[in-house]
BALOBA-1460 file (C-alpha; in Angstrom, 3 decimals):
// residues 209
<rec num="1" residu="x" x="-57.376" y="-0.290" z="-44.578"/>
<rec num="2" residu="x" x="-56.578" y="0.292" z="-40.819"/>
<rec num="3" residu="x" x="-53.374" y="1.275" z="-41.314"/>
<rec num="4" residu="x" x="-54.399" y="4.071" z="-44.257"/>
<rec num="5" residu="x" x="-57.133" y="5.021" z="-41.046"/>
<rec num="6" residu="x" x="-54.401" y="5.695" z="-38.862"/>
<rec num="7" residu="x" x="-51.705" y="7.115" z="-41.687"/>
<rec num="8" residu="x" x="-54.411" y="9.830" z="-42.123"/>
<rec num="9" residu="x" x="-55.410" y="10.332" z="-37.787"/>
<rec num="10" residu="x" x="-51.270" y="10.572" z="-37.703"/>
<rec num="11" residu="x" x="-51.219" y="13.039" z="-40.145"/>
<rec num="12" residu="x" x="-54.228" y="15.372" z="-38.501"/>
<rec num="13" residu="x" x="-52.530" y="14.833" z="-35.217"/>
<rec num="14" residu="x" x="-49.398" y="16.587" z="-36.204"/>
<rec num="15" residu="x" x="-50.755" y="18.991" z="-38.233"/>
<rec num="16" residu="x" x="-52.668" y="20.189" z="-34.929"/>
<rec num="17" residu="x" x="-49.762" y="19.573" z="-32.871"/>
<rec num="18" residu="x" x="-46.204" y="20.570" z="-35.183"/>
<rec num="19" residu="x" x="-44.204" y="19.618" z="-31.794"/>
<rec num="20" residu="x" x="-44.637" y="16.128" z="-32.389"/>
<rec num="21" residu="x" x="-41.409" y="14.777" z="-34.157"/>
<rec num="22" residu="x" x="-40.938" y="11.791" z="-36.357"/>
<rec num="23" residu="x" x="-40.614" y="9.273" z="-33.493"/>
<rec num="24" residu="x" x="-43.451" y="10.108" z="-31.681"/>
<rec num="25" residu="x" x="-45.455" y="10.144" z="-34.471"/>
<rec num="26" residu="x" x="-44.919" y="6.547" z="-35.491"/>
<rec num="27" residu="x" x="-45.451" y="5.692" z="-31.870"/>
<rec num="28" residu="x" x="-48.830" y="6.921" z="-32.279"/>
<rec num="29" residu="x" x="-49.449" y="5.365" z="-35.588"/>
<rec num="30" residu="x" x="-48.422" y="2.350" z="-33.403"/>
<rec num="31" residu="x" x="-50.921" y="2.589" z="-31.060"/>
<rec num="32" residu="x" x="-53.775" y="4.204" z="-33.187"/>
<rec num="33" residu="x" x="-52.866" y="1.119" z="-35.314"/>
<rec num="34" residu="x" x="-53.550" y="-1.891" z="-32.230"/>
<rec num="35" residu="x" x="-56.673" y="0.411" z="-30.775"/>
<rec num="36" residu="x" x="-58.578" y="0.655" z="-34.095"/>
<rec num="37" residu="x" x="-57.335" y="-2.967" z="-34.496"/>
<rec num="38" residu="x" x="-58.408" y="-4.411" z="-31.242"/>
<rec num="39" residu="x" x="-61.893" y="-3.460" z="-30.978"/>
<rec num="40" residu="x" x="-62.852" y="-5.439" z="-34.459"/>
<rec num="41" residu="x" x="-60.576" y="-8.284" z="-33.365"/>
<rec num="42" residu="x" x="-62.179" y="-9.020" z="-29.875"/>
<rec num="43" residu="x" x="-65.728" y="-8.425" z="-31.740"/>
<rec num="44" residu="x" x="-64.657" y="-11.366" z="-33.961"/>
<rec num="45" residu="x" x="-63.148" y="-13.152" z="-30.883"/>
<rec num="46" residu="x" x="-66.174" y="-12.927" z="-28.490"/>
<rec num="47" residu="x" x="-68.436" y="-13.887" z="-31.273"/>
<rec num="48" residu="x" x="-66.490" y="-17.370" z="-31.940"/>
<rec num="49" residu="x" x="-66.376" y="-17.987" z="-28.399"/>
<rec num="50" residu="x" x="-70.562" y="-17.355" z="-28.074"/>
<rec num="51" residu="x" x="-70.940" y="-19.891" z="-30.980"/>
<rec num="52" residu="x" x="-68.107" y="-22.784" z="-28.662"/>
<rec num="53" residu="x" x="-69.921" y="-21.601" z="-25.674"/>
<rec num="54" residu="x" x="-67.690" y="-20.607" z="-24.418"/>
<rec num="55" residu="x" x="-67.803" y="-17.258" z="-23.971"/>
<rec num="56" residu="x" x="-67.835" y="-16.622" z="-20.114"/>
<rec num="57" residu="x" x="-64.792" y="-18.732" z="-20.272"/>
<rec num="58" residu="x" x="-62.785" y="-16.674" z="-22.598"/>
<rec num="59" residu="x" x="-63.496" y="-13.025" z="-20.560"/>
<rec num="60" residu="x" x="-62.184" y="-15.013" z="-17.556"/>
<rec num="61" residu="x" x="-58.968" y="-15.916" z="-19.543"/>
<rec num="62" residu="x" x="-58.665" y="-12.733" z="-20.978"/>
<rec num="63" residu="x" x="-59.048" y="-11.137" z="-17.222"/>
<rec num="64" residu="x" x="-56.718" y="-13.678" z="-15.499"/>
<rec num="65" residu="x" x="-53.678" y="-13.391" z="-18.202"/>
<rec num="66" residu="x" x="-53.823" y="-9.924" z="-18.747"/>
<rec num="67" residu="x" x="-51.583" y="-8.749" z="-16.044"/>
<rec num="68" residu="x" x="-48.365" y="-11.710" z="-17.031"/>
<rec num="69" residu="x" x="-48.997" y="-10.476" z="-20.690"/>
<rec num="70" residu="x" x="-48.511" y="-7.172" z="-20.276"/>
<rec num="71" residu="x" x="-45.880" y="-6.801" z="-17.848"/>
<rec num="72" residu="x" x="-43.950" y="-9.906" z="-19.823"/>
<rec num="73" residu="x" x="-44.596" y="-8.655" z="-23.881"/>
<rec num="74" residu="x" x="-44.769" y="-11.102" z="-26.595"/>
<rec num="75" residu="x" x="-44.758" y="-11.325" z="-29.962"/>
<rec num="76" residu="x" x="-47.225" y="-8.679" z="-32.209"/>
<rec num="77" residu="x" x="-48.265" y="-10.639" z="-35.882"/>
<rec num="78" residu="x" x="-47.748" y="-7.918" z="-38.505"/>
<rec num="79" residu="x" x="-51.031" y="-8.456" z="-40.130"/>
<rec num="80" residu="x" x="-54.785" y="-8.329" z="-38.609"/>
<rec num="81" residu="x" x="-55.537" y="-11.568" z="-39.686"/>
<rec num="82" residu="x" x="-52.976" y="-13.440" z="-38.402"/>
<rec num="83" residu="x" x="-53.269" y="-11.608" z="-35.242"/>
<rec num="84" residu="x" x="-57.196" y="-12.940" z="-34.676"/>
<rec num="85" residu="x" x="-56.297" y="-16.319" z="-35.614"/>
<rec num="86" residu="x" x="-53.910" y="-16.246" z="-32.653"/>
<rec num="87" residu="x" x="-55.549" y="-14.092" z="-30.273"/>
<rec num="88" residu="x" x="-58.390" y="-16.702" z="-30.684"/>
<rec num="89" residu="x" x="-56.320" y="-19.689" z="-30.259"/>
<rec num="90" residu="x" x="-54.662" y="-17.980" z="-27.209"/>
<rec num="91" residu="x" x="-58.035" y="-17.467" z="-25.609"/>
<rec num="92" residu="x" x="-60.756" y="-19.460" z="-27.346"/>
<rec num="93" residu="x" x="-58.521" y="-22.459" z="-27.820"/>
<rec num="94" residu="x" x="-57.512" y="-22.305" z="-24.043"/>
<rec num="95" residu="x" x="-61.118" y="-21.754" z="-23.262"/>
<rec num="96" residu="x" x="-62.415" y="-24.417" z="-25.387"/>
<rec num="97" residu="x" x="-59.939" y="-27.253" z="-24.460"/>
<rec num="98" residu="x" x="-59.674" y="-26.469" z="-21.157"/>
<rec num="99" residu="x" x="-63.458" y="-27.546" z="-20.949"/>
<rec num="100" residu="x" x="-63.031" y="-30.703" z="-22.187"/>
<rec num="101" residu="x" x="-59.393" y="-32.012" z="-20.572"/>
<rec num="102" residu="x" x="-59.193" y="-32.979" z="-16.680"/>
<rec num="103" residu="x" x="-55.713" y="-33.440" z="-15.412"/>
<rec num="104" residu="x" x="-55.370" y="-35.451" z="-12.704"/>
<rec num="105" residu="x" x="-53.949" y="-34.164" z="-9.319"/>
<rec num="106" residu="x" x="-49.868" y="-35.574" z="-10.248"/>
<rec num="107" residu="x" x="-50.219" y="-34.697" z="-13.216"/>
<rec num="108" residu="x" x="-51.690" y="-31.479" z="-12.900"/>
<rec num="109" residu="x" x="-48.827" y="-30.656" z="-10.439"/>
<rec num="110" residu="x" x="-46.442" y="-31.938" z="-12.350"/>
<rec num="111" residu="x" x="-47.236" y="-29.815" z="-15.271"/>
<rec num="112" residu="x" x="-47.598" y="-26.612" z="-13.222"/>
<rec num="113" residu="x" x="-43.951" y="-27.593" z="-12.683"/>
<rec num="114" residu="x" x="-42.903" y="-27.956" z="-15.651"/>
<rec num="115" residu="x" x="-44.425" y="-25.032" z="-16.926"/>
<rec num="116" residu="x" x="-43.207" y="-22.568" z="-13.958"/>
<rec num="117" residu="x" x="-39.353" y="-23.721" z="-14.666"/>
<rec num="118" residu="x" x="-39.679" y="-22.594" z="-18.225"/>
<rec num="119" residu="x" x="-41.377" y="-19.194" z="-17.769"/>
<rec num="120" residu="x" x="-38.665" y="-18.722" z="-14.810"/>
<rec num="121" residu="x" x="-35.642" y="-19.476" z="-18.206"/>
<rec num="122" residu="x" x="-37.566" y="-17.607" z="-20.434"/>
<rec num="123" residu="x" x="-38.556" y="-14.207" z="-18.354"/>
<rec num="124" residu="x" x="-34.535" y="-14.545" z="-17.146"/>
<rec num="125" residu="x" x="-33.753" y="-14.417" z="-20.890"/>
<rec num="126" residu="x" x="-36.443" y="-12.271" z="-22.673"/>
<rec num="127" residu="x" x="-38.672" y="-10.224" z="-20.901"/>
<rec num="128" residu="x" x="-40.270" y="-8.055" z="-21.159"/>
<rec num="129" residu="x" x="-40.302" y="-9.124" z="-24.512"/>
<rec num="130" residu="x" x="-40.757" y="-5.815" z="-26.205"/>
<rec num="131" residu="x" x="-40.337" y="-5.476" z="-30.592"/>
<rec num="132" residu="x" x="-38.728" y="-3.208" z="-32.926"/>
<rec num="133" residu="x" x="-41.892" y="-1.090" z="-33.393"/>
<rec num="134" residu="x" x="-42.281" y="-0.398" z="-29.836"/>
<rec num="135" residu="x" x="-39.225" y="-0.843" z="-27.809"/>
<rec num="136" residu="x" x="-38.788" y="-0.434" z="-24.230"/>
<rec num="137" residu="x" x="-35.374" y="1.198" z="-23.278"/>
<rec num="138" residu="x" x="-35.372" y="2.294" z="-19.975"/>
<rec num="139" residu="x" x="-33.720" y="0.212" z="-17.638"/>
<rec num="140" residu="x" x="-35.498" y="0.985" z="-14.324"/>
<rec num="141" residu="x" x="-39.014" y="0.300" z="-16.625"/>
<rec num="142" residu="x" x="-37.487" y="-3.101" z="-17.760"/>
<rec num="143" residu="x" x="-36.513" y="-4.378" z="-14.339"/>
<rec num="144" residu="x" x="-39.782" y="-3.485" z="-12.619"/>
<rec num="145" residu="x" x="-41.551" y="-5.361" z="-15.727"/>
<rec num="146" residu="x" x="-39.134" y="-8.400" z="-15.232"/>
<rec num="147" residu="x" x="-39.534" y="-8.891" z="-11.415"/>
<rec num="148" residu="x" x="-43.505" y="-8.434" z="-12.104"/>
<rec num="149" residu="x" x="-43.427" y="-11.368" z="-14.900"/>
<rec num="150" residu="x" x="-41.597" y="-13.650" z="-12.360"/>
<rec num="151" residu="x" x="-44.876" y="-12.555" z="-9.682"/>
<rec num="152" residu="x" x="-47.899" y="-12.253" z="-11.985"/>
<rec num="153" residu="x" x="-46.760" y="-16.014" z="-13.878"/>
<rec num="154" residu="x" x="-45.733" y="-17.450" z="-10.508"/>
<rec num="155" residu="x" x="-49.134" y="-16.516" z="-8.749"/>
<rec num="156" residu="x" x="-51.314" y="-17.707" z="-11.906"/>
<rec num="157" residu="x" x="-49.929" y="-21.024" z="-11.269"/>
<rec num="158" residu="x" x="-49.856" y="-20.852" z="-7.845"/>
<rec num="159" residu="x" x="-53.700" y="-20.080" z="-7.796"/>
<rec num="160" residu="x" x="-54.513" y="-22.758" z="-10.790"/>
<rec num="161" residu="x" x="-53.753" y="-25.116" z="-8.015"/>
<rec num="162" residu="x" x="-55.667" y="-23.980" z="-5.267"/>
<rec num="163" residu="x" x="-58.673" y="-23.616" z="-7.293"/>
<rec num="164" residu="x" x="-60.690" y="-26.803" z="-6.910"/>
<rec num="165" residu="x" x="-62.997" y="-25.885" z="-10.488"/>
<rec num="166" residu="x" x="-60.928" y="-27.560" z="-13.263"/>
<rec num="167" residu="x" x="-61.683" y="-26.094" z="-16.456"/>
<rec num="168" residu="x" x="-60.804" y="-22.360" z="-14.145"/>
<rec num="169" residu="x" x="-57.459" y="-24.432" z="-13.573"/>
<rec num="170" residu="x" x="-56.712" y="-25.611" z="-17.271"/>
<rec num="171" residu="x" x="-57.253" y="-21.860" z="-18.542"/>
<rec num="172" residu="x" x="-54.520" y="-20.452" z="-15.975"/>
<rec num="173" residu="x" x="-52.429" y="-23.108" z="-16.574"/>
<rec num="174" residu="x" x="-52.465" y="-23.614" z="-20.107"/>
<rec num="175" residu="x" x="-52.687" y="-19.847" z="-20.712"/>
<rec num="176" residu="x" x="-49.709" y="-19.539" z="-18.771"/>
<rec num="177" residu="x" x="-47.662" y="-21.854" z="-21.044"/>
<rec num="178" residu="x" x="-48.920" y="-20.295" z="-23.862"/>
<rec num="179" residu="x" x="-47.941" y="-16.818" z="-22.792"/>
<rec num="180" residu="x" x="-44.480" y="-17.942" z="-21.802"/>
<rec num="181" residu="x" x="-43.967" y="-19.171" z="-25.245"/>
<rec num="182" residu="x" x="-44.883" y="-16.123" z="-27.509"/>
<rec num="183" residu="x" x="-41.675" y="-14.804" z="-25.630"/>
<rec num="184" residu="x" x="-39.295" y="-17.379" z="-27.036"/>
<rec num="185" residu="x" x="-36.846" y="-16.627" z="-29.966"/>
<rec num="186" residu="x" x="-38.596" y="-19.627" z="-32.049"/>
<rec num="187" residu="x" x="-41.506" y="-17.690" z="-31.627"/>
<rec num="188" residu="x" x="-40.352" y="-14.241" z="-32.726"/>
<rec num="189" residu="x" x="-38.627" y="-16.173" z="-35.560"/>
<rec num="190" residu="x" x="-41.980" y="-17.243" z="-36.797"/>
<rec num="191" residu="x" x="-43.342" y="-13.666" z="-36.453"/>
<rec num="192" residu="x" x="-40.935" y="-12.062" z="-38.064"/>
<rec num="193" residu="x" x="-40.218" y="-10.162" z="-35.207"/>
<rec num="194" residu="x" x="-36.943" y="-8.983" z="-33.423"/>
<rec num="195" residu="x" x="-36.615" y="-7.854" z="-29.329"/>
<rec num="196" residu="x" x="-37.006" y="-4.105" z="-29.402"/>
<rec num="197" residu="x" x="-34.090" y="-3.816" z="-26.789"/>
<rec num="198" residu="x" x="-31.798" y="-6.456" z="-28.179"/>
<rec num="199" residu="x" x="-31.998" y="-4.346" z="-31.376"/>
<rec num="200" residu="x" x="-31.361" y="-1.309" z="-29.852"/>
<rec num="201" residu="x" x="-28.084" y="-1.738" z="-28.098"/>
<rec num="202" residu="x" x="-26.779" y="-3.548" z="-31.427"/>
<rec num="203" residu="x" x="-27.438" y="-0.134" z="-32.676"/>
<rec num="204" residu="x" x="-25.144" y="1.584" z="-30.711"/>
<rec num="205" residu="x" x="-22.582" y="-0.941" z="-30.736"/>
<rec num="206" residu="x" x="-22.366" y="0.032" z="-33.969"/>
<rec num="207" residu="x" x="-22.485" y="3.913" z="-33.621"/>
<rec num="208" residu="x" x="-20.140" y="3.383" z="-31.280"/>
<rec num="209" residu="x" x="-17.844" y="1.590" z="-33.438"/>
């Protein structure tokens, strides 16, 4: 249904505006598609999270990872429904456990560890960890995105633990782990999804050839 919505939007856009060409317009359906998406999704989201209780705790983890998530990428589910089942485990499942666990302080700085030398492997390797359906080919774009994964992940960490309020410390650092991974291959294996750039210079490999 939301993509038919957004076939048709497409269609009046570039009947209104003929300079639009066959690449732009699927990057609009692309983003007409996540916008009309996202607002049900986060209604369904924010609704779960009243019923846990959790609710104040999911806007903060929404707020907090925002900036690593976008400047790092990730992996987009192809369907709606599989993309609010793991939206809400990303937030609401942070949220929700972090509540309930306590980490004491060795092991809380041990895992902060942990976690900080695998987001440093995996934003080396794959970020910004763009898709087919929405690439990101400029260089100068993908260096400035890479440099700002290693800040935005490093300072979530950093500040998960200074903060004294535990459950606040949980979110950052579990959402922080869980970020990192939607960037791995295993991860855009289960998707069904392939790095945007990756594909894109195996493409002209082969035009070059």
């Amino acid at each position: 249904m939301v993509e038919t919505i957004c076939n048709k939007l497409t269609l009046k856009i570039r009947n209104k505006m003929p300079e639009i060409d066959d690449e732009r317009a699927e990057v609009i359906n692309y983003g007409l598609q996540l916008l009309i998406g996202e607002i049900p999704k986060f209604f369904i989201i924010f609704f779960i999270a009243y019923c846990l209780g959790v609710l104040n705790l999911v806007i903060f983890a929404m707020l907090v990872m925002t900036p690593y998530r976008v400047v790092s990428g990730g992996v987009h589910l192809k369907t709606h429904i599989g993309c609010i089942i793991a939206t809400s485990v990303f937030y609401t499942g942070n949220a929700f456990l972090s509540k309930y666990i306590e980490l004491s302080s060795n092991i809380k700085y041990i895992f902060a560890l942990g976690v900080w030398i695998f987001a440093m492997v995996m934003i080396k390797l794959y970020a910004p960890a763009d898709t087919e359906d929405v690439p990101i080919l400029r260089k100068k774009e993908r260096k400035i995105k890479k440099i700002l994964s290693y800040i935005f992940m490093t300072l979530t960490l950093c500040i998960a633990l200074i903060i004294k309020n535990t459950t606040i410390s949980n979110i950052m650092l579990f959402g922080t782990l869980l970020q990192t991974i939607t960037l791995t291959r295993f991860m855009y294996k289960l998707a069904g999804n392939k790095y945007g750039y990756e594909e894109y210079i195996k493409s002209t490999a082969v035009d070059k050839s």
